[in-house]
PDB file of N, CA, C and O in Angstrom, chain B, residues numbered from 101:
ATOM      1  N   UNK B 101     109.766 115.148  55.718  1.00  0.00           N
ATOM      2  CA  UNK B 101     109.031 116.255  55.152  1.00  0.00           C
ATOM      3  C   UNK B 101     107.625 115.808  54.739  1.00  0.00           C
ATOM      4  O   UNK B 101     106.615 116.454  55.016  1.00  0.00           O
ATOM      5  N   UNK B 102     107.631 115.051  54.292  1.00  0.00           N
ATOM      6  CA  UNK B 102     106.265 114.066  53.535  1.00  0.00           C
ATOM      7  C   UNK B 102     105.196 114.268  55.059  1.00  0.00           C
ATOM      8  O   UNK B 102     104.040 114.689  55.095  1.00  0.00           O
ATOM      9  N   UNK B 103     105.899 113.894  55.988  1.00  0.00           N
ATOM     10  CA  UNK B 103     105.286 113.295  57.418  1.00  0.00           C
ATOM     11  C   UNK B 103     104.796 115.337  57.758  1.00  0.00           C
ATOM     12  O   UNK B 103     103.642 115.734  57.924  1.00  0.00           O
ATOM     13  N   UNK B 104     105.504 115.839  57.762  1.00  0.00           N
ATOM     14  CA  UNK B 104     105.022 117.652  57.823  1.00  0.00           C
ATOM     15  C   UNK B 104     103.714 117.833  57.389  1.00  0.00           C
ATOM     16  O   UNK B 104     102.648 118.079  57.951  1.00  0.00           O
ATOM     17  N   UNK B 105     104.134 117.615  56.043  1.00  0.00           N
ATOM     18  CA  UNK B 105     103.214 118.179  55.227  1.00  0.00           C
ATOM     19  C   UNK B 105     101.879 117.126  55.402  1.00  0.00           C
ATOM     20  O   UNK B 105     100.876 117.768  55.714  1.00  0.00           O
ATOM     21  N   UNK B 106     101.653 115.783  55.285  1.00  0.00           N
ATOM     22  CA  UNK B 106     100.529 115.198  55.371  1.00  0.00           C
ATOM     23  C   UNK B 106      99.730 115.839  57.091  1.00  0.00           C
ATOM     24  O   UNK B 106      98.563 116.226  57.156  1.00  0.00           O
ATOM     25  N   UNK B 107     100.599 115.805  58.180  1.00  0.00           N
ATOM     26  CA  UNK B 107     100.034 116.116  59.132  1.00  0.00           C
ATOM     27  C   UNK B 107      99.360 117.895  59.180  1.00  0.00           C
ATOM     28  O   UNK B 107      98.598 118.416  59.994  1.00  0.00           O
ATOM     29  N   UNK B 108      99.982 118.421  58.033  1.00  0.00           N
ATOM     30  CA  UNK B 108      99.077 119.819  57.527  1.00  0.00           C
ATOM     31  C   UNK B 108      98.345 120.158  56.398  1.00  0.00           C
ATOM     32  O   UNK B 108      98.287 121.211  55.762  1.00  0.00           O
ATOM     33  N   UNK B 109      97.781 119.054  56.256  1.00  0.00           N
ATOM     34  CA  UNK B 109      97.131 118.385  54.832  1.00  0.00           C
ATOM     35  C   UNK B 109      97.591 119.700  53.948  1.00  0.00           C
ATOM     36  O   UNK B 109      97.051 120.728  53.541  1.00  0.00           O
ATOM     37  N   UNK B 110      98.981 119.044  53.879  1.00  0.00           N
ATOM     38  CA  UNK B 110      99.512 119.369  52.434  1.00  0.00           C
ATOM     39  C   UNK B 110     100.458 118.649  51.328  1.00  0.00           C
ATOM     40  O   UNK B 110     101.091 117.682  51.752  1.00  0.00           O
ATOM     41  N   UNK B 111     100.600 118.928  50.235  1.00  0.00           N
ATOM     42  CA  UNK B 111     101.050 118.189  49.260  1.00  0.00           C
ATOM     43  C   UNK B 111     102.363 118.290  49.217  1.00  0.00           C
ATOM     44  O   UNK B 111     103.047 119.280  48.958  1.00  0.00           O
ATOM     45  N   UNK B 112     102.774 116.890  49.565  1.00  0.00           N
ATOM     46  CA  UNK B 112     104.428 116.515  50.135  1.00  0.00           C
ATOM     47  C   UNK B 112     105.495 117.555  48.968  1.00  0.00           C
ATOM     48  O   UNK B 112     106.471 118.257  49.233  1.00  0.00           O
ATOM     49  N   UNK B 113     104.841 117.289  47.699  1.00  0.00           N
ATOM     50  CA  UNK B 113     105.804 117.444  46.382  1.00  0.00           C
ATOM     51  C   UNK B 113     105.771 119.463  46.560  1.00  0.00           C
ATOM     52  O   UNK B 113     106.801 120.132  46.470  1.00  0.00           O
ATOM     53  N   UNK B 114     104.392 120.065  46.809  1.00  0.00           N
ATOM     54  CA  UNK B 114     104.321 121.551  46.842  1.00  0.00           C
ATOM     55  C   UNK B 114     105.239 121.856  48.049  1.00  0.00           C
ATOM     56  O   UNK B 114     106.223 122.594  47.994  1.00  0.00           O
ATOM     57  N   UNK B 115     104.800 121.200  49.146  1.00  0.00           N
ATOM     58  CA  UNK B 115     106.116 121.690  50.431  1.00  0.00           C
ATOM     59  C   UNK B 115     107.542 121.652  50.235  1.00  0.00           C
ATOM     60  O   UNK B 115     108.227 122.552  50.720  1.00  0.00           O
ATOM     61  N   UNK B 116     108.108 120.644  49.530  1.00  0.00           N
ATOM     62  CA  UNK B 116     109.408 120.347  49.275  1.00  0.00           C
ATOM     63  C   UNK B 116     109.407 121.607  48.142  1.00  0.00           C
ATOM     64  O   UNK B 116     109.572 122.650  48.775  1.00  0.00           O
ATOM     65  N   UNK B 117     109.295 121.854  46.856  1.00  0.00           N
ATOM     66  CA  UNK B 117     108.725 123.139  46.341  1.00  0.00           C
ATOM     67  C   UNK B 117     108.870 124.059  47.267  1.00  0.00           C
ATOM     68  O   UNK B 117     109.452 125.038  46.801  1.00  0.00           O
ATOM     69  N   UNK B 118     108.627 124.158  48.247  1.00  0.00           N
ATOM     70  CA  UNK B 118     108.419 125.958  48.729  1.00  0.00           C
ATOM     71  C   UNK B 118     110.071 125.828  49.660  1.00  0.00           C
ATOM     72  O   UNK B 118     110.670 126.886  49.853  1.00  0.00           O
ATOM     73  N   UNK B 119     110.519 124.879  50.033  1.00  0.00           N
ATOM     74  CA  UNK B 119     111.650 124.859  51.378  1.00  0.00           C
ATOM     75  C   UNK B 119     112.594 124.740  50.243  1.00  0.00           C
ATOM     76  O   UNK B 119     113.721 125.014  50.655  1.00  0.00           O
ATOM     77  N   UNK B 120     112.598 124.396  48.785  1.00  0.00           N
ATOM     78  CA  UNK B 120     114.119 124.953  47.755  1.00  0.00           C
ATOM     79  C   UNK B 120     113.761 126.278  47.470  1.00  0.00           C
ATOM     80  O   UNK B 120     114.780 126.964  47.400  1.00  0.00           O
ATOM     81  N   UNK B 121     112.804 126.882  47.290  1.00  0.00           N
ATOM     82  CA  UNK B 121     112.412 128.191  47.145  1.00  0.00           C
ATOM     83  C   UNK B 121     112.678 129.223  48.384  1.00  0.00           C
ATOM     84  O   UNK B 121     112.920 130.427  48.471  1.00  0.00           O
ATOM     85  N   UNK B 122     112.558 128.457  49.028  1.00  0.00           N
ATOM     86  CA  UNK B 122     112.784 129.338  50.741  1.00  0.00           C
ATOM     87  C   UNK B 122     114.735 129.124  50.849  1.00  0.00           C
ATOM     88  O   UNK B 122     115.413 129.692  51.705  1.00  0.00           O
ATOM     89  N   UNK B 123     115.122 128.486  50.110  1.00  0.00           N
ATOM     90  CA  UNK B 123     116.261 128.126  50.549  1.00  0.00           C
ATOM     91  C   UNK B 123     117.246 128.505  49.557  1.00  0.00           C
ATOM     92  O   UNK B 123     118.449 128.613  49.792  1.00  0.00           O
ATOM     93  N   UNK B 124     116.504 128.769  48.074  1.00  0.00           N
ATOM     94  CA  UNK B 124     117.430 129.841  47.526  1.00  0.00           C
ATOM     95  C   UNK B 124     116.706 131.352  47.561  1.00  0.00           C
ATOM     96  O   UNK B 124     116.675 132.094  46.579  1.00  0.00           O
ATOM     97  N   UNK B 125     116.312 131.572  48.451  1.00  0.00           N
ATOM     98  CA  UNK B 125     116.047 132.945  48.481  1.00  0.00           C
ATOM     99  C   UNK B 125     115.902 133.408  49.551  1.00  0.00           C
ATOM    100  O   UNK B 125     114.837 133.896  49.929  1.00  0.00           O
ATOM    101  N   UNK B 126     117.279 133.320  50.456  1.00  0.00           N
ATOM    102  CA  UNK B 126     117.085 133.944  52.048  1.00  0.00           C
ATOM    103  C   UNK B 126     117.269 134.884  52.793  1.00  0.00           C
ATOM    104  O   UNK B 126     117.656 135.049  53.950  1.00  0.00           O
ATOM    105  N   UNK B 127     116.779 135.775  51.576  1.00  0.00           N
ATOM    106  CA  UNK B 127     116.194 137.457  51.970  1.00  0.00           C
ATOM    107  C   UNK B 127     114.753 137.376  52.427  1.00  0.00           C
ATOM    108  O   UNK B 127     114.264 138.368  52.967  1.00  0.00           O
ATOM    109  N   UNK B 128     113.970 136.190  52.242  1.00  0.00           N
ATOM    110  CA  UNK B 128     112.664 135.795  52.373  1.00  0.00           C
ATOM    111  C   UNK B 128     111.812 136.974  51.488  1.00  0.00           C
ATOM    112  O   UNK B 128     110.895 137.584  52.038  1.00  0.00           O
ATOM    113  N   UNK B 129     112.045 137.144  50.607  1.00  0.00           N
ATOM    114  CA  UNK B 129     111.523 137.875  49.624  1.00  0.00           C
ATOM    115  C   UNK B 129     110.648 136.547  48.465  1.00  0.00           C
ATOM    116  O   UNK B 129     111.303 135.592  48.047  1.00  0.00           O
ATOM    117  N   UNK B 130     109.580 136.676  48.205  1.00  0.00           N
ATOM    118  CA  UNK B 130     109.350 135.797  47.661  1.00  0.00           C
ATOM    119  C   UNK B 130     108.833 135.755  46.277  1.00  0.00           C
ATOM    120  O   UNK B 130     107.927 136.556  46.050  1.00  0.00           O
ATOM    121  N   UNK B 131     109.282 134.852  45.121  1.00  0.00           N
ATOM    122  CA  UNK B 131     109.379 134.501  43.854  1.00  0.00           C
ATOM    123  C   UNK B 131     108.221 134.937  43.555  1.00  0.00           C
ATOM    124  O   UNK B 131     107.248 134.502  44.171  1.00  0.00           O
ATOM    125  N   UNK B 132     108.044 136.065  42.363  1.00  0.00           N
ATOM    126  CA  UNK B 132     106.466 136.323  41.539  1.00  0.00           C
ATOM    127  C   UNK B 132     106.672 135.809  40.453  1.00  0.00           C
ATOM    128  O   UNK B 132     106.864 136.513  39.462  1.00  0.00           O
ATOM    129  N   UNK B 133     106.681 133.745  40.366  1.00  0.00           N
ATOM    130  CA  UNK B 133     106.736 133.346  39.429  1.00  0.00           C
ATOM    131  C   UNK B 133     104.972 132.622  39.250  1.00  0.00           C
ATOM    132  O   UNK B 133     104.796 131.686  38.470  1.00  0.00           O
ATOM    133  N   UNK B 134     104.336 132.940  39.697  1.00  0.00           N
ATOM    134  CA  UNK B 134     103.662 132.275  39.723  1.00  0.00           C
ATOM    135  C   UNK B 134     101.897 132.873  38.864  1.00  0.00           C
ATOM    136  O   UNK B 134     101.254 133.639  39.581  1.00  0.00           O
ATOM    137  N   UNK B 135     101.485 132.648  37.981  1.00  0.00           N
ATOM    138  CA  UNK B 135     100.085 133.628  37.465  1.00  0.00           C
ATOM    139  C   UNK B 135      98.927 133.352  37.787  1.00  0.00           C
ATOM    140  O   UNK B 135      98.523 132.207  37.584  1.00  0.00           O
ATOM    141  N   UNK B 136      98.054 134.360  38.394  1.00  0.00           N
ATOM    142  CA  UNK B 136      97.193 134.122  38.867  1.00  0.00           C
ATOM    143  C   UNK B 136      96.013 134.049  37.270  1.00  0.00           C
ATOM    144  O   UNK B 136      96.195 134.690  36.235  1.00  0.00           O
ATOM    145  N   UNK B 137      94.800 133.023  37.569  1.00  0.00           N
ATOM    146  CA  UNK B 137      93.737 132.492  36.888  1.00  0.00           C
ATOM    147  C   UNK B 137      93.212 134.591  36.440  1.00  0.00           C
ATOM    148  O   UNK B 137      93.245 135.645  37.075  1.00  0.00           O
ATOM    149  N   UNK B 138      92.905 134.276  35.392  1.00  0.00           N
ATOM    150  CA  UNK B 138      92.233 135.133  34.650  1.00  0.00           C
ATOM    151  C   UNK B 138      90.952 135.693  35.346  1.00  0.00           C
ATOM    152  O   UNK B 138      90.805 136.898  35.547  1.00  0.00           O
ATOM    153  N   UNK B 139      90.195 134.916  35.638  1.00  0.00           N
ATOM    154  CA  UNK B 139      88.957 135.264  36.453  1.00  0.00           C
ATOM    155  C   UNK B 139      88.880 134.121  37.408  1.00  0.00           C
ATOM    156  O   UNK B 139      88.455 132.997  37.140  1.00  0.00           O
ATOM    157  N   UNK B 140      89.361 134.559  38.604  1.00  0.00           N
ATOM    158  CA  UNK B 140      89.847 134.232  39.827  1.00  0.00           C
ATOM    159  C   UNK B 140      88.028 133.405  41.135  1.00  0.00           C
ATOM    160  O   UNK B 140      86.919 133.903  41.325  1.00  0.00           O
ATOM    161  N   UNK B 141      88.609 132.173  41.623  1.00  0.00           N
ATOM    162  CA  UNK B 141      86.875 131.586  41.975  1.00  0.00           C
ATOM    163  C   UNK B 141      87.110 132.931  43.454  1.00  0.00           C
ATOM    164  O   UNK B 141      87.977 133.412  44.183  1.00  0.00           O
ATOM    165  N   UNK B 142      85.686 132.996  43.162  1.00  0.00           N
ATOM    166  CA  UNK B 142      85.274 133.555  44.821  1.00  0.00           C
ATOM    167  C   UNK B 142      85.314 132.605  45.999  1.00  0.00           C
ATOM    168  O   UNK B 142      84.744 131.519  46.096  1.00  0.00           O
ATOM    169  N   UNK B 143      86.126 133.241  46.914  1.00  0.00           N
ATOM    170  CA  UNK B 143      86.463 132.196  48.112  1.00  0.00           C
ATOM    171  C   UNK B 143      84.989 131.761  48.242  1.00  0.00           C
ATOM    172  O   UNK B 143      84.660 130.576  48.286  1.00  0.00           O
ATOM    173  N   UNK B 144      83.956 132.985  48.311  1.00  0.00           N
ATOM    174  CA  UNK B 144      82.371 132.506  49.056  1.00  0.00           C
ATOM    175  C   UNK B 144      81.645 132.241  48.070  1.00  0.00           C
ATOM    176  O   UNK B 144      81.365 133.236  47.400  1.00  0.00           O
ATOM    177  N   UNK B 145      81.158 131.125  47.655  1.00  0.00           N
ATOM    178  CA  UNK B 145      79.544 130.988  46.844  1.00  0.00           C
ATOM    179  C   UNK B 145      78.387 130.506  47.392  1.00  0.00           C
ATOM    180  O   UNK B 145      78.059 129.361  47.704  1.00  0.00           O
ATOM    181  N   UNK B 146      77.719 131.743  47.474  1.00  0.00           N
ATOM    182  CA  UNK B 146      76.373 131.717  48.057  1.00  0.00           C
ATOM    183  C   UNK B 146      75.579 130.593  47.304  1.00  0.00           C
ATOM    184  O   UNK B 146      75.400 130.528  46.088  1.00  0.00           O
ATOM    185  N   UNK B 147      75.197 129.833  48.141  1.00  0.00           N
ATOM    186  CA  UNK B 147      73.838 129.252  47.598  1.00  0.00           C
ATOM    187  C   UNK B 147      72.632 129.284  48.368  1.00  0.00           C
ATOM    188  O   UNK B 147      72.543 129.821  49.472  1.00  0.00           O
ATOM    189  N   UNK B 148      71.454 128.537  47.601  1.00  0.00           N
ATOM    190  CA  UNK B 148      70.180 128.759  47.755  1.00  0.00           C
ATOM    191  C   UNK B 148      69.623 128.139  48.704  1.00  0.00           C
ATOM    192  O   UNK B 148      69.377 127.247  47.891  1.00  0.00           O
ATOM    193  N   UNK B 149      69.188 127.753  49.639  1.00  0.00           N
ATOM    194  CA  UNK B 149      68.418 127.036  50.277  1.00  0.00           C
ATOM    195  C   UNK B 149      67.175 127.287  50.659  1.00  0.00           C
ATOM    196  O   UNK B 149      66.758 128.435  50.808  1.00  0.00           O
ATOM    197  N   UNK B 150      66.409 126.140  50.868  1.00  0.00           N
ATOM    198  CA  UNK B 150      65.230 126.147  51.332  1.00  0.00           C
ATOM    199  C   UNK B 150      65.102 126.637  52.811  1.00  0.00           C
ATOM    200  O   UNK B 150      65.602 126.022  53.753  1.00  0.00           O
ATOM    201  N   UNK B 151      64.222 128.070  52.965  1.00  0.00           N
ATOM    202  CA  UNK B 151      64.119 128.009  54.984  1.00  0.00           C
ATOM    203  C   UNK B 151      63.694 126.893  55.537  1.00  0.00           C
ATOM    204  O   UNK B 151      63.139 125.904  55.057  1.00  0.00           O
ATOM    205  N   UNK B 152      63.961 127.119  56.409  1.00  0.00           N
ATOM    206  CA  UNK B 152      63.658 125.925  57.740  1.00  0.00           C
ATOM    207  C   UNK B 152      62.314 125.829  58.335  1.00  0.00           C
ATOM    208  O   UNK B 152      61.812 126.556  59.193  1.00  0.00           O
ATOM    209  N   UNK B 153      62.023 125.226  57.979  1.00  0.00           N
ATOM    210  CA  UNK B 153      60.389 124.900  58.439  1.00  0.00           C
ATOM    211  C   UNK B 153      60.293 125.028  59.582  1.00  0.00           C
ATOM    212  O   UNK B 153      61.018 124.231  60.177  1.00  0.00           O
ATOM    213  N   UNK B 154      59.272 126.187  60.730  1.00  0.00           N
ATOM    214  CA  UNK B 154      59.565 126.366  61.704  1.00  0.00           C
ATOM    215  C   UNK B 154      58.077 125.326  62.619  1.00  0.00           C
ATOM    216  O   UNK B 154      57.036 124.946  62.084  1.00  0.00           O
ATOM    217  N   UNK B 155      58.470 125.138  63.943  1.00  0.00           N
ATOM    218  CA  UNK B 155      57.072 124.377  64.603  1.00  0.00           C
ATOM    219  C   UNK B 155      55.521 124.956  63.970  1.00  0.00           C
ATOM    220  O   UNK B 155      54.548 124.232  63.759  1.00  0.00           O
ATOM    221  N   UNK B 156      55.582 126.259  63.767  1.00  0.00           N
ATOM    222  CA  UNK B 156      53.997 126.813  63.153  1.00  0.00           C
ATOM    223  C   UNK B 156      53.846 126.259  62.056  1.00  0.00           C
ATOM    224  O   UNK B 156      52.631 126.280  61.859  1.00  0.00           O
ATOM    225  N   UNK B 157      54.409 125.706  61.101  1.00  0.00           N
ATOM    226  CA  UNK B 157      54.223 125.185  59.872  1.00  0.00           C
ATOM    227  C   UNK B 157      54.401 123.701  60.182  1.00  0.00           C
ATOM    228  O   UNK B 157      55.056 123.110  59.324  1.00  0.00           O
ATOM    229  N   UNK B 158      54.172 123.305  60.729  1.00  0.00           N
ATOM    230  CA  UNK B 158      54.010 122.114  61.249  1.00  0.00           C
ATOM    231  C   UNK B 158      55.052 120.821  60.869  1.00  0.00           C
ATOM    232  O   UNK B 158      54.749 119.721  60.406  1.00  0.00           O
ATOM    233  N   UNK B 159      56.671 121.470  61.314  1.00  0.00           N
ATOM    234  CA  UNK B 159      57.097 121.043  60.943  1.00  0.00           C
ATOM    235  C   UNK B 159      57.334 119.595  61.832  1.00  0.00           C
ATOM    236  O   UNK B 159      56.547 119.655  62.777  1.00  0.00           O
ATOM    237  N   UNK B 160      58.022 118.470  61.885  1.00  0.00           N
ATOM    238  CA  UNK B 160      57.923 117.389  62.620  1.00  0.00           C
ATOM    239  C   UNK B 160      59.004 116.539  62.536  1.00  0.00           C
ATOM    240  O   UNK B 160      59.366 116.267  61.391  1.00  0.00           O
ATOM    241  N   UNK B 161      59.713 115.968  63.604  1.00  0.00           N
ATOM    242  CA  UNK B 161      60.695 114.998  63.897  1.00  0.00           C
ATOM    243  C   UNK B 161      59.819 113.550  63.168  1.00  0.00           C
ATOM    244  O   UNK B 161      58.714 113.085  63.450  1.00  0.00           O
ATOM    245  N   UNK B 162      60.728 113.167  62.260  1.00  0.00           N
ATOM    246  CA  UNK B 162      61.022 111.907  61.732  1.00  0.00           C
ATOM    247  C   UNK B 162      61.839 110.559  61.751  1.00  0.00           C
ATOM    248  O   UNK B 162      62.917 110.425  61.172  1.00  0.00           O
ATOM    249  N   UNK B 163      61.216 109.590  62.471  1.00  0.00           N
ATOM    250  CA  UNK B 163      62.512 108.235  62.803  1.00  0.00           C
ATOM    251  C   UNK B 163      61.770 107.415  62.626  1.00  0.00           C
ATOM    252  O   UNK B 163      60.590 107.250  62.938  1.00  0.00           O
ATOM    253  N   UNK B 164      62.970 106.486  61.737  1.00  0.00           N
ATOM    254  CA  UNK B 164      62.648 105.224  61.376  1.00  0.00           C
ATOM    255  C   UNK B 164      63.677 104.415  62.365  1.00  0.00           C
ATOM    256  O   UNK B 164      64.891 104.608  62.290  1.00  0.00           O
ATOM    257  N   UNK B 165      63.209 103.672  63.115  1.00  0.00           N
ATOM    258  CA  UNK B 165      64.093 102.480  63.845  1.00  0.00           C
ATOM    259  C   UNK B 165      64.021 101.120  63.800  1.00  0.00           C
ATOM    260  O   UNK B 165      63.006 100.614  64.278  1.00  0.00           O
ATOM    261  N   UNK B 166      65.117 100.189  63.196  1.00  0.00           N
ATOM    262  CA  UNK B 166      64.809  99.176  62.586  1.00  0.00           C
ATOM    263  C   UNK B 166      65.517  97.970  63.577  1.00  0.00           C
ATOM    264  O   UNK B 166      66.672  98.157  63.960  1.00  0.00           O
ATOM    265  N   UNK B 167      65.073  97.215  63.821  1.00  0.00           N
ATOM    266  CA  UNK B 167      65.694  96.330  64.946  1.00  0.00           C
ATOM    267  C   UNK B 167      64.947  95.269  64.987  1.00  0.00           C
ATOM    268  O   UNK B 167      63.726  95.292  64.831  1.00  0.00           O
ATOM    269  N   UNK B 168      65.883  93.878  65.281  1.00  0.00           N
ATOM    270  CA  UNK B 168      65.279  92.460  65.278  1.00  0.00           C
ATOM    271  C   UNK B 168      64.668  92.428  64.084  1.00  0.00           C
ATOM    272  O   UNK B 168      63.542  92.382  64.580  1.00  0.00           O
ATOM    273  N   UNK B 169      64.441  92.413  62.854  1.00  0.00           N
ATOM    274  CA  UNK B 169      63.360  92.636  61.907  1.00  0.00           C
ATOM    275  C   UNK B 169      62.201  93.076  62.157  1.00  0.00           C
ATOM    276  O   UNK B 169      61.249  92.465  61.671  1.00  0.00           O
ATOM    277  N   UNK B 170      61.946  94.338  63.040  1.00  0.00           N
ATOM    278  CA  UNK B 170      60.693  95.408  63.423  1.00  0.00           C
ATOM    279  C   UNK B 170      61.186  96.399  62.984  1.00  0.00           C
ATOM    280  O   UNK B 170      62.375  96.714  63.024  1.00  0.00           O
ATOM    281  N   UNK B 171      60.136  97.084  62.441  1.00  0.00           N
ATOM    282  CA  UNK B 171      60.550  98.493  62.007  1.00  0.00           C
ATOM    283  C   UNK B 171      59.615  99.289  62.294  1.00  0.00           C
ATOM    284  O   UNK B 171      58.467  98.969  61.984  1.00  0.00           O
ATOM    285  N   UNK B 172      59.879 100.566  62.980  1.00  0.00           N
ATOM    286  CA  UNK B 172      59.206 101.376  63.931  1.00  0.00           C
ATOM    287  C   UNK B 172      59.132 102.790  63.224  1.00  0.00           C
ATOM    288  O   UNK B 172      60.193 103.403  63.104  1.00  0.00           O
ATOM    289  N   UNK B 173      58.035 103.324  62.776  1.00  0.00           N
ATOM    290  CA  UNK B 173      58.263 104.692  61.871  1.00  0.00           C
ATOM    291  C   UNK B 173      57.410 105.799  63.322  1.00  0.00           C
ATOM    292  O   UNK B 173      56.327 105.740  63.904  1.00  0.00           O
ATOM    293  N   UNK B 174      58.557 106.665  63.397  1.00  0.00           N
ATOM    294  CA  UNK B 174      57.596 107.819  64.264  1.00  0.00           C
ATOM    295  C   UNK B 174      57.364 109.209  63.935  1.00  0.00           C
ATOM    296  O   UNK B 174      58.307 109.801  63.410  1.00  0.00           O
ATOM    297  N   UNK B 175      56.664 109.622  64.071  1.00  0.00           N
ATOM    298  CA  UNK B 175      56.503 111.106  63.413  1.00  0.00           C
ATOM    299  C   UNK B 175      56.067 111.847  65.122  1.00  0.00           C
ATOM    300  O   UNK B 175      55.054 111.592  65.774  1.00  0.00           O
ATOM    301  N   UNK B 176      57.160 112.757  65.487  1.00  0.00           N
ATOM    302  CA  UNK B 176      56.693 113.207  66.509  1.00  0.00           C
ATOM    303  C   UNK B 176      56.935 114.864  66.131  1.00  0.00           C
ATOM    304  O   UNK B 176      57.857 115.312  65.449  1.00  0.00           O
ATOM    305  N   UNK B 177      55.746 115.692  66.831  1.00  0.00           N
ATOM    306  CA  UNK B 177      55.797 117.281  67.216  1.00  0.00           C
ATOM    307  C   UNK B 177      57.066 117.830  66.884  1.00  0.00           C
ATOM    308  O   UNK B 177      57.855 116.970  67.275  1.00  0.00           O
ATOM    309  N   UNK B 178      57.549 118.521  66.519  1.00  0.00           N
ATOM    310  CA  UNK B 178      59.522 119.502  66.805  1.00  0.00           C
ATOM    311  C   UNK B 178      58.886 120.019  68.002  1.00  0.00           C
ATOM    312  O   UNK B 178      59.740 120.579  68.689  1.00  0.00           O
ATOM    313  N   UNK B 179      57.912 120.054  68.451  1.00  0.00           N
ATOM    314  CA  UNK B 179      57.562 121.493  69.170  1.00  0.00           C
ATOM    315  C   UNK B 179      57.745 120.447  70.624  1.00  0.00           C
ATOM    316  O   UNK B 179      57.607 121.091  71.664  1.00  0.00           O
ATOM    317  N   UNK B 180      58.048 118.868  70.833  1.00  0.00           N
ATOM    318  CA  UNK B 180      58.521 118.553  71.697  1.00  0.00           C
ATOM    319  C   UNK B 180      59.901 117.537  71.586  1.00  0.00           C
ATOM    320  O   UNK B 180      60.047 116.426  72.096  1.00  0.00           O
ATOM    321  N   UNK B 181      60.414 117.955  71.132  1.00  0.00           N
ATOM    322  CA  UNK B 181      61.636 117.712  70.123  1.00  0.00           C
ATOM    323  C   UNK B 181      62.669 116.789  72.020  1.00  0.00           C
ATOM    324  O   UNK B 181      63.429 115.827  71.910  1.00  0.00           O
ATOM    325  N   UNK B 182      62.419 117.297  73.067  1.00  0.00           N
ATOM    326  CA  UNK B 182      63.285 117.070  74.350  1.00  0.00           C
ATOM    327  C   UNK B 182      62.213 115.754  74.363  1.00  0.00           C
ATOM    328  O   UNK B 182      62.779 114.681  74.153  1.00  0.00           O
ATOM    329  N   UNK B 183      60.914 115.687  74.556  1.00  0.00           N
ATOM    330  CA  UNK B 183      60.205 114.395  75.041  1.00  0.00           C
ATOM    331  C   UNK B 183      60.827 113.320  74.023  1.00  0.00           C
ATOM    332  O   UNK B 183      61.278 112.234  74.388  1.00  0.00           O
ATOM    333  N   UNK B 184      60.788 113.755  72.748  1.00  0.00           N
ATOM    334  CA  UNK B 184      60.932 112.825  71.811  1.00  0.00           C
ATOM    335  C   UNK B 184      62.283 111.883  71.922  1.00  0.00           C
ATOM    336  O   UNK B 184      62.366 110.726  71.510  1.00  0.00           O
ATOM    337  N   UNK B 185      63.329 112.648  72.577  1.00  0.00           N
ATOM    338  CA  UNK B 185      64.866 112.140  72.489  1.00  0.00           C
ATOM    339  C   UNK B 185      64.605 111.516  73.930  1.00  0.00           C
ATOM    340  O   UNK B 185      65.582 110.780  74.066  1.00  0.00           O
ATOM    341  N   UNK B 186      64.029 111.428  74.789  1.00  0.00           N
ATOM    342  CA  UNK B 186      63.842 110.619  75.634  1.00  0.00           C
ATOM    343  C   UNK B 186      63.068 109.060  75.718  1.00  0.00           C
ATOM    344  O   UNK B 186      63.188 108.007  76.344  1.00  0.00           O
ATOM    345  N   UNK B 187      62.206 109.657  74.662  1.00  0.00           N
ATOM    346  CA  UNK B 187      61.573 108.304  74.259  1.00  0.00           C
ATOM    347  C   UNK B 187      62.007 107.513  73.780  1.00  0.00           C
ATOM    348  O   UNK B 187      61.807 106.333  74.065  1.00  0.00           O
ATOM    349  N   UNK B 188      62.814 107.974  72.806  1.00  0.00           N
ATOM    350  CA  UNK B 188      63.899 107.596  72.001  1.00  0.00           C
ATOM    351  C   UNK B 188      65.301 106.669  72.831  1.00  0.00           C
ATOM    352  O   UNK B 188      65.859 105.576  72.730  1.00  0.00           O
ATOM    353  N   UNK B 189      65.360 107.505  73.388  1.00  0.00           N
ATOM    354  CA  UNK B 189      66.399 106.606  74.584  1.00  0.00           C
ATOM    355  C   UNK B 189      66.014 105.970  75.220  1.00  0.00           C
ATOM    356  O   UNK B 189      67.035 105.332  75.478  1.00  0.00           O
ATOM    357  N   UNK B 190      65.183 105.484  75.851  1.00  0.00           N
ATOM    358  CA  UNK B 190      63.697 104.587  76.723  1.00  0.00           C
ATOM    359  C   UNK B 190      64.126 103.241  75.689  1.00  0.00           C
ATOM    360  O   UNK B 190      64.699 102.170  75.893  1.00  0.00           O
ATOM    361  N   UNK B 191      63.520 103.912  74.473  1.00  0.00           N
ATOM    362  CA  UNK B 191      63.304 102.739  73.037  1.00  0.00           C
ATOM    363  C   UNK B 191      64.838 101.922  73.232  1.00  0.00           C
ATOM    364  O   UNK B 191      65.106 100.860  73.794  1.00  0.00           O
ATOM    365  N   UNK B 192      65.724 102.947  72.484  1.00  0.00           N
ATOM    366  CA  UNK B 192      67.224 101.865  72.260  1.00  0.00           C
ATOM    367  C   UNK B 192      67.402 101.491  73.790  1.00  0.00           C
ATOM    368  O   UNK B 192      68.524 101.007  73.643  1.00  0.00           O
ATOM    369  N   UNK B 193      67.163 101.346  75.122  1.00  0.00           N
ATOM    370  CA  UNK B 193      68.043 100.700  75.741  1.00  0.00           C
ATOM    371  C   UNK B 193      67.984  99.145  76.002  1.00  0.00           C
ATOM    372  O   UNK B 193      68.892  98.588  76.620  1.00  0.00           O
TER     373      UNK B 193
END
């Protein structure tokens, strides 16, 4: 059971819990023993973020690549964001 429940990331001791509960009650009607929180969390909490800096605001790809004791800082365009990952791959091989 342990092996169930971890492979459904769940808590060995709550599963064993629900299969004596399932097992004295096999009308499958299920136990309202349980109370729900007073003021209950919202599944969704919005948060804030900053927009995304788009190419007109000049936004820009940033890499630091550190190798052999060289360290390589690049600041390239977003607005060629495909050249850059090529160069990039050129670099590491």
């Amino acid at each position: 059971m342990a092996a169930v429940a971890l492979a459904n990331g769940l808590n060995a001791n709550m599963l064993r819990k629900w299969v004596a509960e399932a097992d004295s009650n096999p009308q499958g009607a299920t136990p309202v023993d349980h109370k729900l929180p007073a003021n209950p969390v919202p599944a969704f909490v919005p948060l804030a973020l900053a927009a995304p800096r788009s190419p007109a605001d000049g936004g820009d790809i940033r890499i630091e690549v550190r190798r052999a004791g060289t360290t390589v800082s690049i600041c390239w365009p977003s607005t060629s964001g495909g050249t850059c990952a090529a160069w990039l791959r050129d670099l590491l091989r």
